[in-house]
C-alpha positions in Angstrom: 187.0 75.4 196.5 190.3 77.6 197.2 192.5 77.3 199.7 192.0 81.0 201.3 191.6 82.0 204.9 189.9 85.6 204.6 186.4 84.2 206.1 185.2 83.3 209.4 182.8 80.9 210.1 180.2 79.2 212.0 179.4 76.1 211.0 181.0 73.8 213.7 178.7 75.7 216.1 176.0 75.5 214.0 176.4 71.4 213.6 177.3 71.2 217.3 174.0 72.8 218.1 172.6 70.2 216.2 174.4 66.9 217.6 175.4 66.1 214.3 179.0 64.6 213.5 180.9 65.9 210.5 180.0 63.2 208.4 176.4 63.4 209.4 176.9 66.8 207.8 178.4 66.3 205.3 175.6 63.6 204.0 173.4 66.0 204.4 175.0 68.7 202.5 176.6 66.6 199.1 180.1 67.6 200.4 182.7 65.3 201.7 183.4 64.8 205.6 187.2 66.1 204.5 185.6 69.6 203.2 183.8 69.7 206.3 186.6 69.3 208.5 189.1 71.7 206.5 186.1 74.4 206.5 186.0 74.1 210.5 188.8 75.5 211.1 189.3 77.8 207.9 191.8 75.8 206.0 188.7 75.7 203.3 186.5 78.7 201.4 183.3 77.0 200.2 182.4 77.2 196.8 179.3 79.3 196.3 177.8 75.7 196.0 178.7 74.2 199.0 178.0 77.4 201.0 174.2 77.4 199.5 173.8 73.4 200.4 175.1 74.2 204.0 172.9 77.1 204.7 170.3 75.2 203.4 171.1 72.2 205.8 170.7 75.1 208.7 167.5 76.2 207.5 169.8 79.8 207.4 170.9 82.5 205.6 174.8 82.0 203.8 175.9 85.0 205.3 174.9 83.6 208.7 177.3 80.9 208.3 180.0 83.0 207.1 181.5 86.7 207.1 184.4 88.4 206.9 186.1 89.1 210.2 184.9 92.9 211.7 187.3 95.6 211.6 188.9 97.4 214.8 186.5 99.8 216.3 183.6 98.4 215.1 180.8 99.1 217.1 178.1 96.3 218.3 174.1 97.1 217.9 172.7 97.2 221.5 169.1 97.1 222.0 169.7 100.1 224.5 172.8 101.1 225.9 174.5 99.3 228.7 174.4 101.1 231.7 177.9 99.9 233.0 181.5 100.1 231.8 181.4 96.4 232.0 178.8 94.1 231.6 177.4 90.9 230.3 175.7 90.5 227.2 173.2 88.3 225.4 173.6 88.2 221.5 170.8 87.6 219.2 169.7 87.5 215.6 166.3 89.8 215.7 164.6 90.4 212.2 167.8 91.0 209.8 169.9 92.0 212.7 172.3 91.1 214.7 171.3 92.8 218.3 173.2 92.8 221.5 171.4 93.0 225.3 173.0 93.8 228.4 172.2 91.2 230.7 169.1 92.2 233.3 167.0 90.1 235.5 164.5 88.2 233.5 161.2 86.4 234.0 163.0 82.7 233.1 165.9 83.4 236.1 169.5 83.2 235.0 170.3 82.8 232.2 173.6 82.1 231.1 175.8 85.2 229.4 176.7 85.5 226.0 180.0 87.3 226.4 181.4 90.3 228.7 181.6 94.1 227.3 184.7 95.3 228.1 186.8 98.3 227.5 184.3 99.1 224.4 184.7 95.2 223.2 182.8 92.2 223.0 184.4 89.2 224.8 182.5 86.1 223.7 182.3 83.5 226.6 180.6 80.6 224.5 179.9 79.6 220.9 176.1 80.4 220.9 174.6 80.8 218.3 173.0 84.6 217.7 170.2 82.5 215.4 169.4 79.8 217.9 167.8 82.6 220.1 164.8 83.5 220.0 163.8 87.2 222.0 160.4 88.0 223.5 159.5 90.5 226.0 156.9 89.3 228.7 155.7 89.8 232.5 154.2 86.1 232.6 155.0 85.0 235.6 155.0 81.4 234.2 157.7 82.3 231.3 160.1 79.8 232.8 158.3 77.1 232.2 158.1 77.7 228.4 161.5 78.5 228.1 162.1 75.3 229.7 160.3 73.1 227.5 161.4 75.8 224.5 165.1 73.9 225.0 164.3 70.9 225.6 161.6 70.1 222.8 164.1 72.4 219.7 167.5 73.3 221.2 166.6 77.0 220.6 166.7 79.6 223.1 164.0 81.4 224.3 164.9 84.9 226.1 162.3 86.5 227.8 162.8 90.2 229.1 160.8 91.4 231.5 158.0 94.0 230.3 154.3 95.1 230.6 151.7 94.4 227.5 152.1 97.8 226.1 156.2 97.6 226.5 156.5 94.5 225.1 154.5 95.6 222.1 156.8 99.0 221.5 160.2 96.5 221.3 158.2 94.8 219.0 157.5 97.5 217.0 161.2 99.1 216.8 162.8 95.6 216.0 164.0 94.7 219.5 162.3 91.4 220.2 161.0 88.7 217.9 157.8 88.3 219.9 155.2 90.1 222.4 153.6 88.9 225.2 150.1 90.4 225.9 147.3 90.3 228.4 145.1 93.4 227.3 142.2 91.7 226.7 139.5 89.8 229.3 137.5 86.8 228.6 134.5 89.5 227.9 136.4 91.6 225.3 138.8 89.3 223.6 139.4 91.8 221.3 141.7 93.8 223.3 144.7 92.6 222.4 144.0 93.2 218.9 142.6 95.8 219.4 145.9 97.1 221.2 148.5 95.4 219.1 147.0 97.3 215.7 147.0 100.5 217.9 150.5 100.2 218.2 151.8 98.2 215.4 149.2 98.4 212.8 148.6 95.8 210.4 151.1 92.7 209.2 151.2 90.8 212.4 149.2 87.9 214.4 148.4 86.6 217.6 148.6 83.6 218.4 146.1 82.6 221.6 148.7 80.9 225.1 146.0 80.9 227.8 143.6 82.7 229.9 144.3 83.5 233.5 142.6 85.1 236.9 143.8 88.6 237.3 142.7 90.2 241.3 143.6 91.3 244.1 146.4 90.2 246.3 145.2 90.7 250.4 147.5 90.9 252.9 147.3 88.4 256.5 145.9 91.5 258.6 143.5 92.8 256.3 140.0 91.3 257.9 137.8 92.7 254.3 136.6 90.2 252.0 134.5 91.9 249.2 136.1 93.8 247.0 133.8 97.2 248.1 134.6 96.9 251.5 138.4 96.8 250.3 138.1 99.9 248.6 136.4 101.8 251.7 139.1 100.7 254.2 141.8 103.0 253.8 144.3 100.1 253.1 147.8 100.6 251.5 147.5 99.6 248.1 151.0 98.9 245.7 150.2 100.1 242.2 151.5 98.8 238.4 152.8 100.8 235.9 150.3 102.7 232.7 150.8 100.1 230.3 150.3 96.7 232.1 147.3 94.7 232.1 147.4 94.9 235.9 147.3 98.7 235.6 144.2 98.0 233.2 142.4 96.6 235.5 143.3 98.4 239.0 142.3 101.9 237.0 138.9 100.1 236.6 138.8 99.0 240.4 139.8 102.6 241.7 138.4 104.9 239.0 138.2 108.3 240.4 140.0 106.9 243.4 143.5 108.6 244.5 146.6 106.0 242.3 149.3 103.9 245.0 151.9 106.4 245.8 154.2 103.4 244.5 154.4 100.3 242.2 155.9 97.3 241.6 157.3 96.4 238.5 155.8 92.9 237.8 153.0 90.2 239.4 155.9 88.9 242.0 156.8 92.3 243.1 152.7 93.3 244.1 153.1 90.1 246.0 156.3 90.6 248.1 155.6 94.0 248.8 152.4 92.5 250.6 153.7 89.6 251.9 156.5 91.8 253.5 153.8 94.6 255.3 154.8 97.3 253.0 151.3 97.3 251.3 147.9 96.0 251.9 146.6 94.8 248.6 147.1 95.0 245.4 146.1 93.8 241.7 148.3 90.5 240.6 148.0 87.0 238.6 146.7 84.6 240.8 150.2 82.5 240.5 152.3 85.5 242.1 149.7 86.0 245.0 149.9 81.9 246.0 153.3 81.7 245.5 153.5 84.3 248.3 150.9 82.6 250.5 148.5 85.7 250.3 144.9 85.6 250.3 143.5 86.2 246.4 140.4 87.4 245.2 139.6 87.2 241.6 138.5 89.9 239.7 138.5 89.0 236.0 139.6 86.8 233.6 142.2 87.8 230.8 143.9 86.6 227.7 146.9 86.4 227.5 148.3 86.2 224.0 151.4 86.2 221.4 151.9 88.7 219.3 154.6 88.5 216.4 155.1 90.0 212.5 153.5 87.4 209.9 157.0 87.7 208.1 158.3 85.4 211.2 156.4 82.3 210.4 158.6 80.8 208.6 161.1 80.9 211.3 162.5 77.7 212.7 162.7 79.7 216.5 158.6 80.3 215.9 157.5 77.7 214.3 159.2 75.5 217.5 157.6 77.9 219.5 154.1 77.9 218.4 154.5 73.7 218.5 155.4 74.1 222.2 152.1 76.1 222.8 150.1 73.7 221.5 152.1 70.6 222.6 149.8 68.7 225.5 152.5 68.7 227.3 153.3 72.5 227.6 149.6 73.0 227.8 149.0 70.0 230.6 152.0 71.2 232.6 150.7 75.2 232.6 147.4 74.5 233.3 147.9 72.8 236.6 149.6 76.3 237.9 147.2 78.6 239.7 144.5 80.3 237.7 145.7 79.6 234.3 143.7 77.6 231.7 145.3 76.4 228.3 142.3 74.4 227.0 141.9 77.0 224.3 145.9 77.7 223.4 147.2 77.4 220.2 144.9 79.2 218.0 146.2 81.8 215.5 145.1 84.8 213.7 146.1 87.7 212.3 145.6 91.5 213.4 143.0 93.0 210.6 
């Protein structure tokens, strides 16, 4: 080892992410608690050696432990481009790169900030770790939960941007998100989400099976109709989804010929609070969002809602812990109690042929 400081480093962060003490480390990695120390705060270069046995302690990559510090005027990847002089950022480790997000309303709630853009710079806020976070785009309601017992069960980060099925699968395909969250399919053609996943990405990724849920039709307090004929014949206001989503899937298939909601919503929540606040009648939702909002619901299908991600991930610590919380009994005990979700078959995997 030499006594150079011409790297920066992250492998306090990385042990602190762990809960491990210096020495803990340094048992782990041959090296002694002093090299440990002096490498912290860059009185130390690792021999190629001792980089290799640390790296392989963090189940990562050397150069995500160290690099050499970025020049001026470097410019940071953004997933798309903020839409403010000044914003907050979430930074993640997607694939091979290193990916900033501007921060935006998410499925989970808050979640805390990365750093602040500012004057065309990056402003860290925190240590994070860009590898501890896992990214997957989503419009389950129910999200927070799993990113809930995400942190709790493996200290990773699960960051869940809010997007329809066939959204969510066009991040994945450009490298934007690790994972895609999908509900394409019903409980009669469980084959749609395959069938839409290979349309999209083709071949070289898998799905791995969350849960089924009731898909229907959110009624408002003054609407008297019960079935779902006499709601089409009434004249009521209906709030529309966007071409894409699974609830768009199904509302073309209620309507068919029928004139489309002069507006949408953007998600499950937003059909129900446009009911629930008389701007809209009725519209197509999970059963969660419509009881959440005190509305009357009538079912009309049952979908699946699935995972989809490239094989090449599996061997990811971030998936792996995922794909334990999906089939934990825990995770699956806790989801199942919600509204019109059933877990009992979650946790099976396959890949898209």
């Amino acid at each position: 080892m030499s006594y150079q400081g011409q790297l920066q480093n992250r492998v306090k962060a990385y042990r602190l992410q762990r809960g491990w003490s210096q020495e803990e480390l340094a048992q782990q990695a041959g090296i002694s608690r002093a090299a440990v120390s002096a490498i912290e705060v860059q009185r130390l270069v690792p021999s190629v050696a001792a980089a290799i046995a640390l790296a392989t302690v963090f189940v990562c990559r050397v150069e995500d432990l160290f690099d050499t510090p970025s020049s001026d005027g470097h410019e940071p990847m953004w997933a798309w481009p903020p839409t403010q002089e000044t914003c907050r950022y979430w930074h993640a480790r997607v694939g091979s790169r290193h990916i900033h997000f501007p921060v935006e309303s998410t499925v989970a709630g808050v979640i805390p900030h990365d750093g602040i853009f500012e004057n065309r710079s990056l402003k860290p806020s925190t240590e994070a770790l860009p590898e501890y976070t896992l990214v997957m785009a989503s419009c389950d309601p129910a999200a927070g939960l799993l990113a809930s017992e995400f942190a709790r069960t493996s200290g990773f980060r699960l960051l869940v941007l809010h997007r329809s099925s066939r959204q969510a699968l066009d991040l994945l395909r450009r490298g934007m998100v690790d994972v895609a969250g999908i509900h394409l399919a019903t409980k009669k053609k469980e084959a749609g989400n395959a069938i839409a996943a290979k349309s999209v990405l083709g071949t070289g990724y898998a799905l791995l099976k969350v849960a089924t849920w009731q898909e229907g039709l959110a009624i408002g307090s003054r609407v008297s109709a019960s079935s779902i004929q006499s709601l089409l014949r009434s004249g009521l206001r209906w709030v529309g989804r966007e071409v894409g989503s699974g609830a768009r899937q199904c509302q073309d298939e209620l309507l068919q010929d029928r004139p489309q909601p002069r507006r949408s919503a953007k998600d499950h929540r937003g059909v129900a609070e446009a009911i629930r606040c008389g701007w809209a009648d009725v519209g197509v939702c999970v059963r969660l969002a419509c009881e959440e909002a005190g509305l009357r619901f009538l079912k009309i299908r049952d979908e699946v809602y699935d995972f989809c991600f490239a094989t090449g991930l599996e061997s990811d610590p971030r998936l792996r812990a995922l794909i334990q919380v999906v089939r934990s009994s825990n995770f699956r005990k806790c989801v199942s109690e919600l509204p019109g979700y059933d877990c009992r078959s979650g946790g099976d995997m396959f890949p898209i042929a």
